[in-house]
BADOFI-146705 format. One record per residue: x, z, y of N, C-alpha, C in turn; residue number from 1. Coordinates in steps of 0.1 Angstrom, whole numbers, plus 5000, padded with zeros to 4 digits. Each point is the difference from the previous one (the first is absolute). Example, Ala and Ser with C-alpha at 12.3 -4.5 7.8 and 13.67 -1.06 7.14 Angstrom:
SITE  n_u  n_w  n_v ca_u ca_w ca_v  c_u  c_w  c_v vexba
SITE 5132 5078 4943 4991 5000 5012 5009 5000 5012     1
SITE 4996 4993 5011 5009 5000 5011 4992 5008 5011     2
***
This chain:
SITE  n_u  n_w  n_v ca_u ca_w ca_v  c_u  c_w  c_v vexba
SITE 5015 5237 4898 5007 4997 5012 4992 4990 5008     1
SITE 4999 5003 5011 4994 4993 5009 5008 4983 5004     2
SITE 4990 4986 5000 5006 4995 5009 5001 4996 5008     3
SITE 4992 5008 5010 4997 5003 5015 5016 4998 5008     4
SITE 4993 4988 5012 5016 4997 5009 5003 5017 5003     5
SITE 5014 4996 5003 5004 5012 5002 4991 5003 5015     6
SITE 5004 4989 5009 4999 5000 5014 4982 5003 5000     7
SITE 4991 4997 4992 4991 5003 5001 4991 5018 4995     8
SITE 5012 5002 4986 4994 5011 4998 5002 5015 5007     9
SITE 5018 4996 5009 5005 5012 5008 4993 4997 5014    10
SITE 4998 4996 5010 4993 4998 5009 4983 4999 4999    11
SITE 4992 5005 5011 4990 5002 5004 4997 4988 5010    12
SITE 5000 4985 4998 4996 4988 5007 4984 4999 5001    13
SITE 5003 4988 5008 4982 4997 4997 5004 4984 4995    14
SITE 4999 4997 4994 4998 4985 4993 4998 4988 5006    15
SITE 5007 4992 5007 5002 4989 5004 4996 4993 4991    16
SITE 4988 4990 5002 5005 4985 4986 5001 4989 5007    17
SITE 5010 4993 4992 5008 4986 5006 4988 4988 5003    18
SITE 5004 5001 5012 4990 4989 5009 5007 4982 4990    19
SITE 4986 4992 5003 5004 4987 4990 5016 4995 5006    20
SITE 5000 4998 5013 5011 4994 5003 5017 5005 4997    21
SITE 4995 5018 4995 5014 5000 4996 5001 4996 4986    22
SITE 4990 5000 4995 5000 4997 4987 5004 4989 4995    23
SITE 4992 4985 5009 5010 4985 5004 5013 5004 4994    24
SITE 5004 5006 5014 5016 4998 5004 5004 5005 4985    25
SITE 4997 5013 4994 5007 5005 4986 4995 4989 4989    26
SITE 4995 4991 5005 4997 4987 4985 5009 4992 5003    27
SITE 5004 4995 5012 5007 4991 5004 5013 5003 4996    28
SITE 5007 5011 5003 5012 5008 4995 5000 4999 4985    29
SITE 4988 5005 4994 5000 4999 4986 4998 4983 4993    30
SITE 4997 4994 5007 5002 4984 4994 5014 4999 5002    31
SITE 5008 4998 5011 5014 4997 5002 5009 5012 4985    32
SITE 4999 5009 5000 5008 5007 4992 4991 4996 4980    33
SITE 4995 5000 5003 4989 4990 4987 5007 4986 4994    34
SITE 5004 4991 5009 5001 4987 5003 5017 5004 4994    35
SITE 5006 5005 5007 5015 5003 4999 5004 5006 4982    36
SITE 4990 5012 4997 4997 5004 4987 5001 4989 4986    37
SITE 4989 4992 5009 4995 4987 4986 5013 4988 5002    38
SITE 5008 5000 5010 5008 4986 4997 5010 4999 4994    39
SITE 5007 5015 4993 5007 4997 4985 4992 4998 4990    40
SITE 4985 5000 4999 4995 4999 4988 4990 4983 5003    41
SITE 5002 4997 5010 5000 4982 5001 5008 4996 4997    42
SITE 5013 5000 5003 5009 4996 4999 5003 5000 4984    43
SITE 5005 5011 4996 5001 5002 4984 4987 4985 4996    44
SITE 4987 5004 5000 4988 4992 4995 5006 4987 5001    45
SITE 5003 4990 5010 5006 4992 5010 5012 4996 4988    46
SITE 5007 5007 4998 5015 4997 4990 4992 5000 4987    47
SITE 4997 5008 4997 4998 4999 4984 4991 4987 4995    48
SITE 4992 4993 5013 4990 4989 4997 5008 4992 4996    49
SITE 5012 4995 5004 5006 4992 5003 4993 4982 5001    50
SITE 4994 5002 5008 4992 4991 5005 5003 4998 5020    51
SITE 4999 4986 5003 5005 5002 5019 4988 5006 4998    52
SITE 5006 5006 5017 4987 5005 5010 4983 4994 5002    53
SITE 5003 4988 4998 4987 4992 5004 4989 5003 4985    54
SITE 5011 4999 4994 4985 5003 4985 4999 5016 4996    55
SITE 5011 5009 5006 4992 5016 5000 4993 5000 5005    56
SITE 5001 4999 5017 4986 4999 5007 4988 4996 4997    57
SITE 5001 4988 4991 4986 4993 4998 4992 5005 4986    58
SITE 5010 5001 4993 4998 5009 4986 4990 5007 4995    59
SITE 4990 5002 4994 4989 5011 5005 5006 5011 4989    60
SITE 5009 4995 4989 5006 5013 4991 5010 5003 5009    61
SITE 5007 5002 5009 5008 5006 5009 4993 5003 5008    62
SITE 4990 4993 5006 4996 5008 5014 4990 5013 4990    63
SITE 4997 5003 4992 4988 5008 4991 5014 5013 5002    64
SITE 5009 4993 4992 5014 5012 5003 5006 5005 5012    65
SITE 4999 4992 5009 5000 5009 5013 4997 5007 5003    66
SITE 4980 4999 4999 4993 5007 5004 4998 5011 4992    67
SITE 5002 5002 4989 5001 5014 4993 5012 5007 5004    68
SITE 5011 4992 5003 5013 5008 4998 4997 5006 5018    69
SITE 4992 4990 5005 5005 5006 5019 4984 5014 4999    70
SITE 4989 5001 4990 4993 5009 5002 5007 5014 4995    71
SITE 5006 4994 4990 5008 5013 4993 5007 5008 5010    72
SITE 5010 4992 5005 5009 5005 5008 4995 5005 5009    73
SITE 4985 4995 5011 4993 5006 5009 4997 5015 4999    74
SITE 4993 4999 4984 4991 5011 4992 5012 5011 5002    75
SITE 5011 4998 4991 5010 5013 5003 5004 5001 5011    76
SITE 5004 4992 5007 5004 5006 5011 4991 5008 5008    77
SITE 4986 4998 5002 4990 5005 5007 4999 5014 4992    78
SITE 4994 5001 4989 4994 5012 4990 5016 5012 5001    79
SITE 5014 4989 4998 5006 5011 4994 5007 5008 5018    80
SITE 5001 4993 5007 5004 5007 5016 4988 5006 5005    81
SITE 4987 4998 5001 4988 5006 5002 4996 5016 4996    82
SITE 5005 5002 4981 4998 5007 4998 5015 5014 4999    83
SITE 5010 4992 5003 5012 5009 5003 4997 5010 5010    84
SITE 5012 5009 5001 5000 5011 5008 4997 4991 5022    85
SITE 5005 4990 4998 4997 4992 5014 4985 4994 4999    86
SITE 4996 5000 4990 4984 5001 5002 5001 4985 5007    87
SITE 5008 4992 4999 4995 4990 5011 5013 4984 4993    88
SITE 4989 4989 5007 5011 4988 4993 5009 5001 5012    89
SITE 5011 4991 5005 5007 4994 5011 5001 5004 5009    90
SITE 4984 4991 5001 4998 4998 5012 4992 5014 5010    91
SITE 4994 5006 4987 4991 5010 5011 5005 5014 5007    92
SITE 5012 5000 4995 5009 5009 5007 5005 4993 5011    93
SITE 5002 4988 5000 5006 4992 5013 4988 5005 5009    94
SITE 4992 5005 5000 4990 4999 5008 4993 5012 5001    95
SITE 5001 5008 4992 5000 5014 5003 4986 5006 4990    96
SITE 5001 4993 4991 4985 5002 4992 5008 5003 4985    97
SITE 4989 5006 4993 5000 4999 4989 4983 5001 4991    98
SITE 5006 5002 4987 4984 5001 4988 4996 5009 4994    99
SITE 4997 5006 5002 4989 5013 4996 4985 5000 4990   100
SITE 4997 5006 4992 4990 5000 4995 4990 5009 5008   101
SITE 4990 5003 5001 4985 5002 5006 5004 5015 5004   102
SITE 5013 5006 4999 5004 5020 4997 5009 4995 5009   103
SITE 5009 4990 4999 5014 5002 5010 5013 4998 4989   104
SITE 4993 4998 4985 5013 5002 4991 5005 4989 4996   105
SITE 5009 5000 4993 5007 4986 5000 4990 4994 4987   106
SITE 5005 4989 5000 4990 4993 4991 5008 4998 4983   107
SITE 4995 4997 4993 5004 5000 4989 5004 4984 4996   108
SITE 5007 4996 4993 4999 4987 4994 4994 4989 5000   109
SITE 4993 5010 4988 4982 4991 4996 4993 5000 5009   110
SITE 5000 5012 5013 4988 4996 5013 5010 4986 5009   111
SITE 5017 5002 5000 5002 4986 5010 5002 4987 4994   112
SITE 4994 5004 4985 4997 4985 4991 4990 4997 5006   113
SITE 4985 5008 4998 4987 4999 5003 5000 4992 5018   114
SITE 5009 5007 5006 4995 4996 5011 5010 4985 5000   115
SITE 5011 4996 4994 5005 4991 5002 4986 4991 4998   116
SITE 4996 5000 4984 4993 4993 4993 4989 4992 5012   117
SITE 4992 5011 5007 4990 5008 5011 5005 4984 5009   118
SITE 5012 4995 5004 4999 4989 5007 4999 4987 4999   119
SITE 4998 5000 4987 4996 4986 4995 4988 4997 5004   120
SITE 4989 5013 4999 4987 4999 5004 4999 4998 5016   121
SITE 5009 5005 5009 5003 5001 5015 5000 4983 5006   122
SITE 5008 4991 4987 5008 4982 5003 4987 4996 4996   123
SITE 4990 5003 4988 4985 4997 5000 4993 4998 5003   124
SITE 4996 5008 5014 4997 5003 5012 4999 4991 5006   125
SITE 5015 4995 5002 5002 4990 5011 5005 5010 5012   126
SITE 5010 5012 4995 5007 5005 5008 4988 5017 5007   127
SITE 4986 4997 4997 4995 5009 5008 4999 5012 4994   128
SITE 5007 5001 4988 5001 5012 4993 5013 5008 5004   129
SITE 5011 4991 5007 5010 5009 5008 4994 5000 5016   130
SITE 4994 4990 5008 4993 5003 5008 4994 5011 5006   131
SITE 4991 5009 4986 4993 5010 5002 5007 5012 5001   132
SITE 5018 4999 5002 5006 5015 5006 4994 4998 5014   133
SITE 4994 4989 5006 5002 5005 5018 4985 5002 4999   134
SITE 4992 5005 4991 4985 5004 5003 4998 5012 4994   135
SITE 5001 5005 4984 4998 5010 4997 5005 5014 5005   136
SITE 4994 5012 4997 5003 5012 5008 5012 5003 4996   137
SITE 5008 5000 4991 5013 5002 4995 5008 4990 5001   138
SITE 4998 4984 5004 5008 4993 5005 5004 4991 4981   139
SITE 4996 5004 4992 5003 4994 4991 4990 4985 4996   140
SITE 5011 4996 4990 4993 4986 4996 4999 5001 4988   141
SITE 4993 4987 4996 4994 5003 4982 5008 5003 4992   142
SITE 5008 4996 5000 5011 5011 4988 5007 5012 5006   143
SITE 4993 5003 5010 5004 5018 5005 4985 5006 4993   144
SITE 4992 4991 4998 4987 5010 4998 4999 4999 4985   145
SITE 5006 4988 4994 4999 4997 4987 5008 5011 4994   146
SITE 5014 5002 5005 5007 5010 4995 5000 5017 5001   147
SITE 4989 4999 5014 5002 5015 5001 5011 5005 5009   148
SITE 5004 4991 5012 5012 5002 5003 4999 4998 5018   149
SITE 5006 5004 5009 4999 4997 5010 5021 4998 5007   150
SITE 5001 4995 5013 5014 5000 5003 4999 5005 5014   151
SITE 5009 5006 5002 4996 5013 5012 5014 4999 5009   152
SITE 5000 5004 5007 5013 5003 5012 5006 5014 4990   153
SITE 5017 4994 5000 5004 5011 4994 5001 5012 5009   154
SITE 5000 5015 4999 4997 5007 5007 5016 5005 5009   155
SITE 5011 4992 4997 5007 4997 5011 4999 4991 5005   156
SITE 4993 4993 5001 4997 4988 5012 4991 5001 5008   157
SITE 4995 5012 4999 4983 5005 5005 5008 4995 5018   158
SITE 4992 4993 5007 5000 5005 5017 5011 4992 5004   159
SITE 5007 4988 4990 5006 4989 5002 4993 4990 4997   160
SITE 5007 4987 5005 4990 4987 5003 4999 4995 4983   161
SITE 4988 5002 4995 5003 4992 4984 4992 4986 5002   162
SITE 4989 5002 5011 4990 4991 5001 4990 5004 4997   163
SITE 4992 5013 4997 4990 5007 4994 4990 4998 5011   164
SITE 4988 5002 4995 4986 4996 5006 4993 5014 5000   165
***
């Protein structure tokens, strides 16, 4: 069984790929719905210390547990809405995009692990590894190339404003 979008495998398109700036706007969407995700699991973190506010914060065994519990939560949420039938996290449907692998098909798991993973090396950078969607010919950035994956205008949004270059 194929996991070719539907919208991509019945229609004869030509392939839009998402210009950087819609891409922004679908990160920015995806931080706010990210942020909202992880504040039952601060909160829980936060109660179970039972410690005030001022020494979780300062904590480095709390703040160590943040940050694994706010990657985790990043990690699924990105890998597991990426590689669903919506092919896409939040935000990128707010904006008319989704993720595709290098064919048009949806991506698998382990490829929206890889590409999660893919942005750690992007924050390395110093950001110019997501920079490089507004230069390469596919519009992708280091963990589009790391994973094998590109994010394209969905092929109902073709000839509406996504922001595409």
């Amino acid at each position: 069984m194929s996991s070719r979008s539907p919208a991509l495998a019945t229609t004869a398109v030509s392939i839009q790929y998402a210009g950087l700036w819609t891409r922004i706007a679908a990160h920015l969407i995806d931080l706010l719905v990210a942020s909202l995700l992880f504040s039952p699991f601060e909160l829980a973190l936060f109660y179970l210390s039972s410690v005030k506010w001022e020494a979780y914060v300062t904590n480095p065994r709390y703040t160590i547990a943040r940050c694994l519990v706010s990657m985790t939560v990043w990690w699924l949420y990105a890998a597991l809405t990426e590689s669903s039938k919506r092919q896409a996290t939040l935000g990128k449907p707010s904006v008319g995009v989704i993720v595709t692998d290098m064919r048009g098909d949806r991506i698998s798991f382990r490829r929206a692990t890889a590409r999660f993973l893919g942005t750690f090396l992007c924050d390395l950078t110093g950001a110019v590894g997501y920079l490089m969607a507004g230069f390469t010919q596919r519009k992708q950035a280091l963990h589009d190339l790391i994973a094998g994956t590109v994010v394209v205008v969905h092929p109902e949004r073709l000839g509406t404003f996504v922001g595409v270059s």
